[in-house]
Residue, then its C-alpha position, 0 to 999 in steps of 0.5 A: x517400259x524398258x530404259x531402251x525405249x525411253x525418249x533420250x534428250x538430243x543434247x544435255x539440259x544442262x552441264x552438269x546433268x548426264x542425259x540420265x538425270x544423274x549428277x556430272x561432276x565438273x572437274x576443269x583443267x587449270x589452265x594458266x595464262x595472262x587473264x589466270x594471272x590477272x585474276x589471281x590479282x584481283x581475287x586474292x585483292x578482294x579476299x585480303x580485303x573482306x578479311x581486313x575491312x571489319x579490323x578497319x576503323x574511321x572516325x572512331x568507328x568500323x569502316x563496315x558494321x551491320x549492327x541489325x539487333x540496333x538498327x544501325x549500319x556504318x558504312x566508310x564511317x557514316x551511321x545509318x539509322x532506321x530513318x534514313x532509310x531514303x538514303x539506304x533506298x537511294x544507295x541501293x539504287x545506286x549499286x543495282x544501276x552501277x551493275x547494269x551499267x557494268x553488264x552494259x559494257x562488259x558483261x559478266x564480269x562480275x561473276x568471273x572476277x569479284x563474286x565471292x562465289x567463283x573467287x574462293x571456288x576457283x582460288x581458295x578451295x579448288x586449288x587446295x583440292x588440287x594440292x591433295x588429290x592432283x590435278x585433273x588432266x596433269x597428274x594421276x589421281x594420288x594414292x590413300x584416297x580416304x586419308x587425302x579426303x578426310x585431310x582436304x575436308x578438315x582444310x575445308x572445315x577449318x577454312x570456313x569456319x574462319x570466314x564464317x567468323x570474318x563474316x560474323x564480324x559484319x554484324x557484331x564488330x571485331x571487339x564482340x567477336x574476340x570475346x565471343x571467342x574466348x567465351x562459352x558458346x552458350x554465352x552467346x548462343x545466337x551468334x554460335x548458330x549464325x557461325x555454325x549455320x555459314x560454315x555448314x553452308x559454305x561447306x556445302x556450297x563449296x564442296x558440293x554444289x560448287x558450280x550449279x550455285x552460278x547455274x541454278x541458283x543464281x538469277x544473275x545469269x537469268x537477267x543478262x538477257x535484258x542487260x546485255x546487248x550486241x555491244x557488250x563485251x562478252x567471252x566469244x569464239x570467232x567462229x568465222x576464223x575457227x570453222x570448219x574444226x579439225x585436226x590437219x594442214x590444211x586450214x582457211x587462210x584469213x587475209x592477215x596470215x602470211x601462208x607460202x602459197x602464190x599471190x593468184x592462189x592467195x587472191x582466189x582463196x579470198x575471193x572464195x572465203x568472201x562468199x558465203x558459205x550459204x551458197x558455197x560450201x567449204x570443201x572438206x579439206x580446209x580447216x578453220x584454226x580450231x584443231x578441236x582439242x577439246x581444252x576449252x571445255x575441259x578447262x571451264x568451271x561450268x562445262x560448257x562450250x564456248x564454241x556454241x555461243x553465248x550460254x547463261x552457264x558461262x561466268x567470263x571466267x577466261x579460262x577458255x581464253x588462256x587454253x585456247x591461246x595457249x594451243x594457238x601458241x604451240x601451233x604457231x597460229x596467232x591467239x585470240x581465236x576465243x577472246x574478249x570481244x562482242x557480237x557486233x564486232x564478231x559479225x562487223x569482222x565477218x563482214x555481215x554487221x555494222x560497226x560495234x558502237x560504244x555509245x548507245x542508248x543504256x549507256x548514256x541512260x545509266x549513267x544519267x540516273x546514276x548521277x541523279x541517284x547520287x546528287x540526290x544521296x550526297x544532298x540529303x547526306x549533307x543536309x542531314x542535322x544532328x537530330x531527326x525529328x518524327x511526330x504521329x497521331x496517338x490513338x483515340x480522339x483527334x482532339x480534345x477541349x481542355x478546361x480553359x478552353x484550348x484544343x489538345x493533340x496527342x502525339x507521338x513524339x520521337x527524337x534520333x541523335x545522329x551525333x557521335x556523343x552524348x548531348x542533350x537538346x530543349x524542345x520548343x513550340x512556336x506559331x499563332x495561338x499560344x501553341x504549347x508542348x507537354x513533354x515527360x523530359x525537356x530537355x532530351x538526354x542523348x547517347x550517340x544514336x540512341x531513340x528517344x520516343x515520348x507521347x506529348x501533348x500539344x495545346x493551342x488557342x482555339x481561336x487558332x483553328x481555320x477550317x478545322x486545322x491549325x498550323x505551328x512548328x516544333x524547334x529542337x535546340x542544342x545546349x548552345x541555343x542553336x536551332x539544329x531541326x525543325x518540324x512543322x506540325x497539324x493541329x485538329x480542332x472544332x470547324x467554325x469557331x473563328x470569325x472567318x468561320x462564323x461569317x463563312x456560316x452565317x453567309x451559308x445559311x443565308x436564303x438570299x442577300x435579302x434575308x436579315x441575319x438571325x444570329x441567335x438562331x444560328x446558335 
C-alpha cells in the first residue's frame, strides 16, 4: 500500500511521537521567572541534601543506611530489623497516604518540584547541555558540534558515576565505599556492577529518554485521575479570558481591565461577554488575551499544550507560567492568564460552577488515616523492647513423652537484640506444671542487632495438659535482672489425662444418669 494511502492520525498520540511513528525530540526553551526561581530553590536544596545525608550521622549511626545483605535499615538513627516489618509496613503506608493528600490538595507537585527525575533533568543535566551546545530558541546551534558532544558526554559520564557512588553509599554506608574506592574492583565485584549498572542507567535515562521516563514510564501520571478532584490545585490556562487567540488589538475587555472606551460601550461589552458563547458567538474581530505566541508549548519539558487542559503529560513544572507571564508583562496585559489555580475556581470565575472548596471529603479522610497510621507507628516505636522475642514449632512429632513421664515440644527459638551494644540476656520459663526450657547457650551473648536462633526443648507436667494444650510463658532478663520481654507460649499434649479430662470422659461415655461407672472398662 503506498504511504499516501495510509490512515494519518488526526492529532499526535503522544508529545513525543511524530504522526510517523518516529521519535520528537524535545528541546524546551528555558524560560526564567519567579516559579524557575523558586524551583531552582528547591532542587538544588534537595540535590545538597541527597548528597549529604549518607555523610550524616545520629546516635552513632547513619542518619540513612539500607544495609539489605544484613537486613537492617537505619532511618533518622532508629535500626529496623526484619521483625519490625509491621513498623516498615505501617510507614509505608504512611508515605503513600501523605502523597495522596498532597495530590489532593496541589496536584502534581511533586513531579514538577522534588522528583529526582525532573530535578537533575531540568537543573543538572539539561543545563550543562545548554552550556555546550546553547540554548534552544536564544542562541545559534555552536560550531564543532562532535567535539561539544564528546565534551557534554564525558560531563554526563563523570556526573553519574558520582551519584551512582552517593547512591551506593545508601546501602554500603560511606566508610565501605571509601575503601571500595581505593581498592581493586575485583574486591568488591558486586558493588563495582551495581555502580556501573546506576551510572549506565542514568546515562540513559538522562540522555536519552529524558522526558518519556514521566510520560511512559512513570505510573504517577496514570494515578492522578483517581487523586485529583475539581478542587486540586493544578497548572491551568484561563480559557475564559484567553479565547478567542490571536495576534491584534482588538481583544475581550474582562470587567477588571480599565480599557479607554465609553461607560455605555464597556457596559454593553459586559453585557455581551456574560452571554454565552453557545447561543452568541464571538465576533472575529475580538481577541481574548493569549496572542498565540507559541512559548508556552515550546518552553515545556514534556511538549504539550497547556491550553488543551488537563493532560497526564503535564508535571506542574511551571515553565508555561512564567513564559506566559512574561509575554503578558511586554504586552502590558495583567499576568496569570496561565497560572496555579483549579477547575472549580476556573468555572466558579467563569461564572458556570460553584464555589471551590478547601474542605472535602479526601481531605478530611487522608488526614485521619494519617494520623491513625502514625499513633499507630510511634506506639509500637515506643513499646518496642531491647529484644525481640520469636518461637515456632519444629518439624516432626507435636509432642513427645519423655522417660519421666513429662510431655516435650520442639521449638524453634529466636532472639534479636535491638540494642546498640553488646549484652547478654538469661532465658527462663514460668507457669503450672513444672514447665523447663533446654537451651544450647543461656545465657544468650549478643552484638548489637545480631540474631540468635537456637531449637529448644520445652518440657512440662503432663498433669499440666487441659483439652490437649498447656499454657506457660517465656521470660528473657538482662545482666541486671530485669524482665526486658515476655512470650506466651502452647504446649501440645495427650488429650485426657487430667482429672477434668477423665471425669469429662467417663460423663461421655455414660448411657444415662442411671448406668454405674465402670472405670476399668474405660481403661
Amino acid at each position: 500500500m503506498p504511504p499516501a494511502t495510509l490512515l494519518q492520525p488526526e492529532e499526535h498520540v503522544l508529545s513525543t511521537l511524530n504522526r510517523d511513528g518516529s521519535r520528537h525530540w524535545i528541546t524546551p526553551r528555558l524560560s526564567r521567572g519567579r516559579f524557575l526561581r523558586y524551583r531552582r530553590a528547591v532542587g538544588y536544596f534537595l540535590i545538597a541534601l541527597f548528597v549529604t545525608l549518607p555523610h550524616l550521622r545520629l546516635n552513632d549511626k547513619p542518619v540513612v543506611l539500607l544495609d539489605i545483605m544484613a537486613r537492617q535499615f537505619t532511618l533518622f538513627g532508629k535500626t529496623f530489623l526484619p521483625t519490625d516489618s509491621l513498623l516498615l509496613a505501617l510507614l509505608g503506608v504512611g508515605t503513600f497516604l501523605s502523597i495522596f493528600l498532597i495530590t489532593a490538595l496541589f496536584g502534581r507537585v511533586w513531579c514538577g518540584w522534588a522528583c529526582p527525575q525532573t530535578v537533575y533533568l531540568e537543573l543538572v543535566f539539561r543545563p550543562i547541555e545548554r552550556l555546550f551546545e546553547g540554548e534552544p530558541g536564544r542562541s545559534k546551534p555552536t560550531s564543532a558540534r562532535g567535539l561539544r558532544k564528546a565534551g557534554k558526554f564525558l560531563v554526563f559520564l563523570a556526573l553519574a558515576m558520582g551519584l551512582a557512588h552517593t547512591f551506593l553509599a545508601y546501602f554500603v554506608g560511606t566508610e565501605a565505599l571509601a575503601v571500595w574506592i581505593r581498592s581493586s574492583p575485583l574486591e568488591h565485584p558486586t558493588g563495582f556492577i551495581v555502580m556501573a549498572f546506576v551510572t549506565g542507567a542514568m546515562l540513559f535515562d538522562f540522555g536519552f529518554f529524558r522526558e518519556q521516563t514521566c510520560i511512559v514510564a512513570c505510573p504517577y501520571g496514570r494515578f492522578q485521575s483517581v487523586m485529583l478532584d475539581r478542587n486540586s490545585l493544578i497548572v491551568s490556562y484561563d480559557k475564559a479570558r484567553g479565547e478567542p487567540r490571536g495576534k491584534g488589538a482588538n481583544r475581550k475587555a474582562p470587567a477588571d481591565l480599565a480599557l479607554p472606551i465609553l461607560r455605555t460601550e464597556k457596559a454593553s461589552l459586559t453585557e455581551a461577554l456574560s452571554t454565552s458563547t453557545a447561543t452568541a458567538p464571538v465576533s472575529t474581530t475580538t481577541r481574548g488575551d493569549c496572542v498565540d505566541c507559541g512559548l508556552c508549548v515550546a518552553t515545556c519539558p514534556t511538549g504539550i499544550d497547556i491550553r488543551g487542559g488537563l493532560q497526564m503529560e503535564c508535571v506542574s513544572c511551571t515553565q508555561c507560567i512564567d513564559a506566559c507571564d512574561a509575554v503578558m508583562t511586554k504586552l502590558k496585559r495583567p499576568t496569570g492568564l496561565i497560572r496555579y489555580t483549579s477547575q472549580a475556581a476556573l468555572e466558579h470565575a467563569a461564572g458556570i460552577g460553584a464555589k471551590p472548596r478547601l474542605l472535602r471529603p479526601r481531605v478530611l479522610i487522608y488526614p485521619a488515616l494519617i494520623i491513625i497510621v502514625a499513633v499507630a507507628f510511634l506506639t509500637l516505636l515506643a513499646t518496642a523492647g531491647p529484644v525481640d522475642v520469636s518461637l515456632t514449632r519444629g518439624r516432626g512429632l507435636p509432642f513427645n513423652t519423655l522417660p519421666d513421664g513429662r510431655i516435650s515440644n520442639q521449638m524453634n527459638f529466636k532472639l534479636t537484640s535491638r540494642t546498640d551494644s553488646e549484652r547478654a540476656f538469661s532465658v527462663s520459663i514460668e507457669g503450672d506444671g513444672q514447665p523447663a526450657i533446654e537451651l544450647p547457650d543461656n545465657p544468650i551473648r549478643l552484638a548489637a542487632g545480631q540474631i540468635h536462633a537456637d531449637p529448644v526443648i520445652l518440657s512440662i507436667n503432663r498433669s499440666a495438659f487441659r483439652h490437649g494444650t498447656a499454657s506457660a510463658r517465656i521470660r528473657v532478663t538482662d545482666e541486671k535482672g530485669q524482665i526486658v520481654a515476655t512470650r506466651h507460649v502452647t504446649l501440645i499434649g495427650p488429650a485426657g489425662d487430667s482429672d477434668d479430662d477423665k471425669r469429662s470422659d467417663e460423663h461421655d461415655s455414660k448411657p444415662d444418669d442411671k448406668t454405674p461407672d465402670h472405670p476399668e472398662e474405660h481403661k
